[in-house]
N, C-alpha and C positions, 0 to 999 in steps of 0.2 A: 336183701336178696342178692343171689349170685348170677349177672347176667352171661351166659355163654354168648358168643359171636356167632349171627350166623354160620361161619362157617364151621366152628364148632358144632354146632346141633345138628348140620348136616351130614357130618360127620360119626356120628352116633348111631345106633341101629335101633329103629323105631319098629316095634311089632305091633299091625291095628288091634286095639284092646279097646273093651266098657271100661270107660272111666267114669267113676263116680265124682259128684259135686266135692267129695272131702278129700277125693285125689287129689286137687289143685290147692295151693295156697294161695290165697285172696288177700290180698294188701294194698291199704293206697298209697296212694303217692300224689307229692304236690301236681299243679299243673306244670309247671318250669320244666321239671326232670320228668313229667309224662312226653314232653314233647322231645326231650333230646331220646328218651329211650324207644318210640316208637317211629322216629327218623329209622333205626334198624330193622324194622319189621316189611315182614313182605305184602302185609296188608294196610300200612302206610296209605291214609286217605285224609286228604283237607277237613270233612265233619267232624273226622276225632281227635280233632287237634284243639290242646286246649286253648293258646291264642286267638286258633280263629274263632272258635264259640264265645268268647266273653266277646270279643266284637262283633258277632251275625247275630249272637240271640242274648243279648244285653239282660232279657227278665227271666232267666234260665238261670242255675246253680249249677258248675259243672262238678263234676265229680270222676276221676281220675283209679282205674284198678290196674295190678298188675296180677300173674294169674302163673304160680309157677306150680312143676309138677317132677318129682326127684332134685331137688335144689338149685333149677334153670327156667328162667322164665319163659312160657311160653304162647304168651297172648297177652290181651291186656283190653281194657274199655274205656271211654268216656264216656260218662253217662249223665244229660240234661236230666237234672232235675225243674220239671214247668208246673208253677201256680194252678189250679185251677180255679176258675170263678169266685167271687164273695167267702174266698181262701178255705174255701171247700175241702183244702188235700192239695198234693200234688199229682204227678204224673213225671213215671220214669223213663225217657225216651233215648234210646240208641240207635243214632245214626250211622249205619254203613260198620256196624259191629255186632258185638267183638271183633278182634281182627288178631290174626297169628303173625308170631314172630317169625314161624318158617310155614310157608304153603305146601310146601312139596312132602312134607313128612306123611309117611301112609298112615297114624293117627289124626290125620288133619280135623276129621269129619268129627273122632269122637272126643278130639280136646276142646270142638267149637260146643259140642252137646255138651261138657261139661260144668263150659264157661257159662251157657246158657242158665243150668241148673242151678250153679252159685248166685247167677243174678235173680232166678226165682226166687230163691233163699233168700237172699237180701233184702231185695224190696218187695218183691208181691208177700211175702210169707213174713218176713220180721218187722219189716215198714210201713205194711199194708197198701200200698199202692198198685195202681196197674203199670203194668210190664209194659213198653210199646215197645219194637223190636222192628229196625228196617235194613235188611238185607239187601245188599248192592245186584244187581242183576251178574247172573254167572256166565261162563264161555261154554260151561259143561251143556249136554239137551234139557238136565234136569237140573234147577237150583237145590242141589240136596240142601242146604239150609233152609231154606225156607219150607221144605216140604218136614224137617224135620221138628217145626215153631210147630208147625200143625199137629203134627202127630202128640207133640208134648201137650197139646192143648191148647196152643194160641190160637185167637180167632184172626182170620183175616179180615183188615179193618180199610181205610182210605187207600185209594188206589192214583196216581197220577193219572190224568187225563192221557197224557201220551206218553207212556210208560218203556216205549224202545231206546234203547241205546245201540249205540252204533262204535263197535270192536276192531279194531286196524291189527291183525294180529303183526309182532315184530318179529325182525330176528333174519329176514329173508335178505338175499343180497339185492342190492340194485334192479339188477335184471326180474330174479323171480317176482319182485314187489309190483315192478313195472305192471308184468304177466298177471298178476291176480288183480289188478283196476279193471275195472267192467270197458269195454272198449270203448264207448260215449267219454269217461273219465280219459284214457290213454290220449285219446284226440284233443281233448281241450289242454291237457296236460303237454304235448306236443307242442300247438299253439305257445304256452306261455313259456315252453323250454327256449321258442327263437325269439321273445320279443323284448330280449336287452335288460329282464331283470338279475338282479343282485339278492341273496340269501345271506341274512345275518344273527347270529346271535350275542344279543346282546347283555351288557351286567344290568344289574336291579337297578343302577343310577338313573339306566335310559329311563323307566317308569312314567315321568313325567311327558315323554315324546309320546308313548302308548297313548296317556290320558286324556292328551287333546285328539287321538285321533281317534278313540273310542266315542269322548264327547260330543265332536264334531258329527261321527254316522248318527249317533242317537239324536242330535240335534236335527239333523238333517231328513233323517227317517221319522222324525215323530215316534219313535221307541217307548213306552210308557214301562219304565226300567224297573222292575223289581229282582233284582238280584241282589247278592253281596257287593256290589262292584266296589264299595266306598270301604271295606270289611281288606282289598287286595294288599294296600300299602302295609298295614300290620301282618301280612303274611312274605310281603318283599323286603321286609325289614329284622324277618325272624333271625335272632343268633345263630341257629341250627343251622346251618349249610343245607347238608343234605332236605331240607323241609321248604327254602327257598324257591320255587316258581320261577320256572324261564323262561326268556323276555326273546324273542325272535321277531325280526321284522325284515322284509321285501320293500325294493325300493327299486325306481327307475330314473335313474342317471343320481340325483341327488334330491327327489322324492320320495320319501315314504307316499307308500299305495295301500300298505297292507302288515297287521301286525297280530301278535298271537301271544298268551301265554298259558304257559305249561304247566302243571303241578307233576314231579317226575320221582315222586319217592315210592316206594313199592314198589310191586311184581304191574302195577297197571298205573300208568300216567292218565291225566285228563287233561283235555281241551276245556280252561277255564273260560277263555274270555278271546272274542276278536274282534277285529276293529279294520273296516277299509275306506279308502277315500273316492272319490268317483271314478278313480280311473283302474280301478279293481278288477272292475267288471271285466270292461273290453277288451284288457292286457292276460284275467284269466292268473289272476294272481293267488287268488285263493288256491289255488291247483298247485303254481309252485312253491308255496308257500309250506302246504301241510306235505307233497313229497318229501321236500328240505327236512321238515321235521321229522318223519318217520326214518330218515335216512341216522340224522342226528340224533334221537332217541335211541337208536338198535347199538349205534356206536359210543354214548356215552352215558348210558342209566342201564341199569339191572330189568328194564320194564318190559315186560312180555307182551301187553298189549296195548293201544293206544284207545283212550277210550272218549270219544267227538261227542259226546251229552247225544241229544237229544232234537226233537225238532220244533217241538210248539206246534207240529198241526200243519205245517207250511211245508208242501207240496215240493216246492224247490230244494229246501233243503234236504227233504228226504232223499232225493236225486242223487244230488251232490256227496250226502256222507252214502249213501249206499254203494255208490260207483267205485267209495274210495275202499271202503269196507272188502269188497269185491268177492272173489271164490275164496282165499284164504281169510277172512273175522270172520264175524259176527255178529249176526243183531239180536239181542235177548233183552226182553221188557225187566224192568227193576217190578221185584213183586211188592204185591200189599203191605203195608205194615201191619204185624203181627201183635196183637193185643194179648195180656193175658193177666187175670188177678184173681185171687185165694179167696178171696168174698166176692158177693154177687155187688154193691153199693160200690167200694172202689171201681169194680168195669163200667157200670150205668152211668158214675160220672166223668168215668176219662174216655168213655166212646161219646157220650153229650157233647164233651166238650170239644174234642175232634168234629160231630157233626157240626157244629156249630161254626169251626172255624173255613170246613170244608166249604160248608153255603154260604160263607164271607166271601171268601177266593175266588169261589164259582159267580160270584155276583161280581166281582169286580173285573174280573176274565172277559166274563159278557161284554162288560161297559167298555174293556180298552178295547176287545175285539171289534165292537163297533160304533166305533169313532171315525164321523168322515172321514178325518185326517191325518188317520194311520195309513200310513206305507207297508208296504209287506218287506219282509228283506231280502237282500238279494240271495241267491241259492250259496255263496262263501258264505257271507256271517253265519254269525249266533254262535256262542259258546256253551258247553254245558249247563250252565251256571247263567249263563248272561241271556240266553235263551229257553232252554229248558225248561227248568228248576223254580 
């Protein structure tokens, strides 16, 4: 296949058309060169990335599409293939895709419906399996994706318990960014502009300085950690440049206080992971921390919006990313994942096995939620990933 450059395709005059499933060519591709080729896409996200899936989801099969349409590519999937029980079948899940090589094309909508149709094809109809399908939450008022799984026929299936994301829109100068923080954010932010901290960004060597200060809170909070966290170093380690995760950290005098990384490839970055040390709080670190970053994001990635996960339910942090969020983001819930299969027996046992896993999670939620000896965190932590998810 012949890849065009972004700027190539942007370049091109796109007229919105119905594209059919046979419009597009379908072809895989290893994982290796799945990851250099969708380092270029504007929909560039850590779930579809084939590195990080063999390390987050070890019992998973990944499987890698490219998706071209007049002899340029223009999308592409990874797609988990997951066991179901007593090897019942599988189950074909896509996280946070398909994803397009260019966003802004005004066929956006119907090259995602087409890609969608090929993967009906594929697995629900040639493979017999169920479709599961999870759509990243949009900036738009309506997630046209997901509203269009429905119409095709997906059902809407598990929902996360705290489903908002919180959108740092970029791109604004200093000033206007300042102007859109909620004024409660402005004043704490204030605060930490006089009180002698330093803003740095660091190469993936430092990782190690992150890890004890990551370990340190979670030790220190009693954290009962299910994230990727141990999954990060195979993603600070990737060949790919552009796929690499940025390492930022706040420090006072020659303390680190407070540390952060980025995932920055796409049209939307994420707040994977933070990390502060007791003197965070009072110094109001967190505050200059992610300004520093939104300043640095606008000035050195393509990334239109900053996207800070999520909250776990914790009051504080809702505070905190909402204030940052301000009159210019967004807060849009990530929707349901989208089920869908050509037989009635494929759905009955990839929605089973979903419920199944769902009342696992919900049962261990409970048990970490109420443990004497959890902390709450403070209103800075928690990463998308390291909190959220």
């Amino acid at each position: 296949m012949h890849i065009m450059t972004l700027a190539d395709t942007r370049s091109q005059p796109h007229r919105p058309q119905a594209l059919s499933a046979e419009a597009l060519a379908m072809q895989p591709i290893a994982g290796e060169h799945w990851d250099e080729t969708i380092a270029q896409f504007d929909g560039a996200v850590q779930e579809q990335l084939y590195r990080f899936a063999k390390a987050r989801w070890p019992g998973t099969q990944p499987q890698a599409w490219l998706f071209a349409n007049d002899g340029a590519v223009v999308g592409g999937v990874l797609v988990l293939l997951q066991p179901l029980p007593l090897r019942l079948g599988q189950i074909a899940v896509v996280k946070w895709g398909p994803v397009l090589a260019d966003a802004t094309r005004p066929d956006a909508q119907a090259l995602y419906q087409a890609m969608i149709e090929a993967l009906v094809g594929e697995y629900a109809r040639k493979r017999g399996m169920m479709l599961s399908v999870l759509p990243r939450a949009a900036v738009t008022p309506v997630n046209t994706q997901f509203e269009h799984l429905l119409a095709r026929g997906f059902k809407a299936g598990s929902q996360l318990l705290f489903p908002n994301r919180y959108l740092v829109r970029l791109g604004l100068s200093d000033a206007d960014q300042r102007k859109s923080f909620e004024q409660k954010w402005r004043y704490h932010l204030n605060k930490a502009d006089k009180a002698g901290l330093s803003f740095a960004h660091a190469p993936a060597s430092a990782l190690p300085e992150f890890t004890r200060l990551y370990q340190a809170m979670t030790d220190r909070k009693k954290f009962p950690d299910h994230s990727a966290f141990d999954s990060i170093e195979t993603l600070m380690t990737t060949p790919v440049d552009g796929l690499r995760p940025q390492l930022f950290f706040v420090r006072e005098g020659e303390e680190t206080v407070a540390g952060a990384i980025v995932f920055t490839a796409g049209d939307t970055a994420v707040y994977l992971y933070g990390a502060t040390n007791e003197r965070a709080l009072p110094l109001r670190a967190g505050y200059f921390l992610h300004r520093h970053i939104i300043s640095w994001l606008r000035d050195n990635t393509d990334a239109q919006w900053y996207d800070l996960g999520g909250t776990d339910g914790f009051q504080g942090l809702h505070q905190f990313k909402k204030g940052m969020v301000g009159s210019a983001g967004v807060i849009a819930p990530v929707p349901p994942v989208a089920n869908f299969a050509a037989r009635p027996l494929p759905f009955l046992l990839g929605t089973g096995a979903f419920a199944a896993r769902d009342a696992l999670h919900g049962a261990l939620r409970w048990i970490d939620r109420h443990r004497p000896d959890r902390a709450k965190p403070d209103q800075e932590q928690g990463g998308a990933r390291g909190i959220a998810s």
